[in-house]
N, C-alpha and C positions, 0 to 999 in steps of 0.2 A: 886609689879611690875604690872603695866597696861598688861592686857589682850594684846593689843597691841605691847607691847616693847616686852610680852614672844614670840607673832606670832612672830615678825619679827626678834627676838635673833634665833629664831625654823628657820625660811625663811633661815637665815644667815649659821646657821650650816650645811643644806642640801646642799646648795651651797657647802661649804666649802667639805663635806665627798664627793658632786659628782665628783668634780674638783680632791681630790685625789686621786678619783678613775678612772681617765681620760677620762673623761667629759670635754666639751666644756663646760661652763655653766654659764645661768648669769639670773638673779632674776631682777624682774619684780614691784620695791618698789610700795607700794602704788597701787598695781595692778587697774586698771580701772581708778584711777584720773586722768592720765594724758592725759586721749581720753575720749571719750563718752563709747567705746565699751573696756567692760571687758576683761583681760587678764588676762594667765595665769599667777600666783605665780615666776614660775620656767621654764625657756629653758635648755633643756639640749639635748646634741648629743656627738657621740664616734666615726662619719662617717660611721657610719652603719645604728644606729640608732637612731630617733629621738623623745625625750619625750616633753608634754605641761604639765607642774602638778601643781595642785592644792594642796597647803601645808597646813595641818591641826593640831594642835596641843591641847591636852587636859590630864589637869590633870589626870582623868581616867577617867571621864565622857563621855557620846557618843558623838561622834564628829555630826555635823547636817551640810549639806548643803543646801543651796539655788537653788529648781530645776533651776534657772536659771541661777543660777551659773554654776552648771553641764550643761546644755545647751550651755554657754558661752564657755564652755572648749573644749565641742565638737565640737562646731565652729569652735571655734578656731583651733584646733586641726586641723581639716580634712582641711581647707583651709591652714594653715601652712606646709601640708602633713608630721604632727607629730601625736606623740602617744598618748590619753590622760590617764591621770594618777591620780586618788590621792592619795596620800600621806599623810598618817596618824601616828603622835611620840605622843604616851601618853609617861607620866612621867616616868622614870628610864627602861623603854622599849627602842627600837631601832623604824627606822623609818621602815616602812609596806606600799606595794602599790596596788592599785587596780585598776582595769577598773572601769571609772565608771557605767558599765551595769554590774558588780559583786556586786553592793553595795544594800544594804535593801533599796524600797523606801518605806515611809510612804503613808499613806492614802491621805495628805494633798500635795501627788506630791514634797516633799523633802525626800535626800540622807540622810542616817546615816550609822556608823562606831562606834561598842562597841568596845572596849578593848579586849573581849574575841576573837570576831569575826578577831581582826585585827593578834591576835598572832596566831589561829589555821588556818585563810584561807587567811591571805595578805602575798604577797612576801617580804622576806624580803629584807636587804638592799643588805646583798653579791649575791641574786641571780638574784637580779635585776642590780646590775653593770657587771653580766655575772661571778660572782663567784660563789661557789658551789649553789645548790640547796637544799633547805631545805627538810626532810623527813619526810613525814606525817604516825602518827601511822596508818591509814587506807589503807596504801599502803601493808604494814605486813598483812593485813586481809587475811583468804583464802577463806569466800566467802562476795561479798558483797552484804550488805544489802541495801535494797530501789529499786528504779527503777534507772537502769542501765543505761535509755536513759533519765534521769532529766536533767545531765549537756549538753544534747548535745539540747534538747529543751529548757532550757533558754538560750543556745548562740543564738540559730534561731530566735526565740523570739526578742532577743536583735538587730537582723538584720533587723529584719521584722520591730522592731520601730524606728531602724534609733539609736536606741542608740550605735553602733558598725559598723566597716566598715565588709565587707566578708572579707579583708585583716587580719584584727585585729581578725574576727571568726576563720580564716582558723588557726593561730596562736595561739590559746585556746584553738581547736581541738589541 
């Protein structure tokens, strides 16, 4: 099976689990052929809220994107007055979402998404439709280690470059 036919069987099945998770939702074929300007993957909304996701799929290997792609989504996103997302399903895993100003960049100004990374720190799918929330062993911790104000400097960070709205910070916080 063409790398392609797995994207878009992968595209299909998010549709399908958001829809019955009651989601508005409609996917986006062939994202960017049909205009000049790139779109997202995936629309979704519950009337609350509203996500733009970027759907990714990989055997186990790291998922990579195109920093301009992540830029496209952000566009899109904040002019759409929706969420951006991506959305990461390696193989016999479930699907995992992230900001994309949560994601690794490389050196060369593109997004990655290991396997490891998407099961210990992406949301997964029940708690992103507003079902339970997943438990992380470092929540159990009694004291924590590292710097305590790391995740609240890379959310600022992430405002400061415009990769995040303060709406989407205040909400991380």
């Amino acid at each position: 099976m063409s790398s392609n036919a797995k994207g878009d069987r992968r595209e299909r099945e998010l549709v399908n689990r958001l829809d019955e998770a009651g989601f508005a939702v409609m996917r986006a074929p062939a994202s960017g052929s049909a205009t000049e300007r790139e779109l997202p993957d995936v629309l979704a909304g519950d009337g609350e809220v509203f996500y733009a996701i970027e759907a990714k799929s990989s055997s186990g290997r790291p998922i990579y994107l195109d920093g301009e792609e992540v830029e496209a989504l952000l566009f899109f996103a904040q002019n759409f007055g929706a969420k951006p997302r991506v959305a990461a399903r390696f193989d016999r895993e479930d699907w995992y979402f992230f900001h994309p100003g949560d994601l690794y960049t490389t050196d060369g100004g593109n997004y990655r998404v290991k396997k490891e990374t998407a099961l210990a720190e992406g949301t997964d799918f029940e708690e992103f439709v507003g079902g339970t929330a997943k438990t992380e062993l470092g929540e159990f911790e009694d004291e924590p280690d590292g710097d305590p104000d790391a995740d609240l400097r890379k959310v600022l960070n992430a405002v400061k470059q415009g990769a995040i709205s303060v709406d989407d910070a205040v909400e991380m916080l």
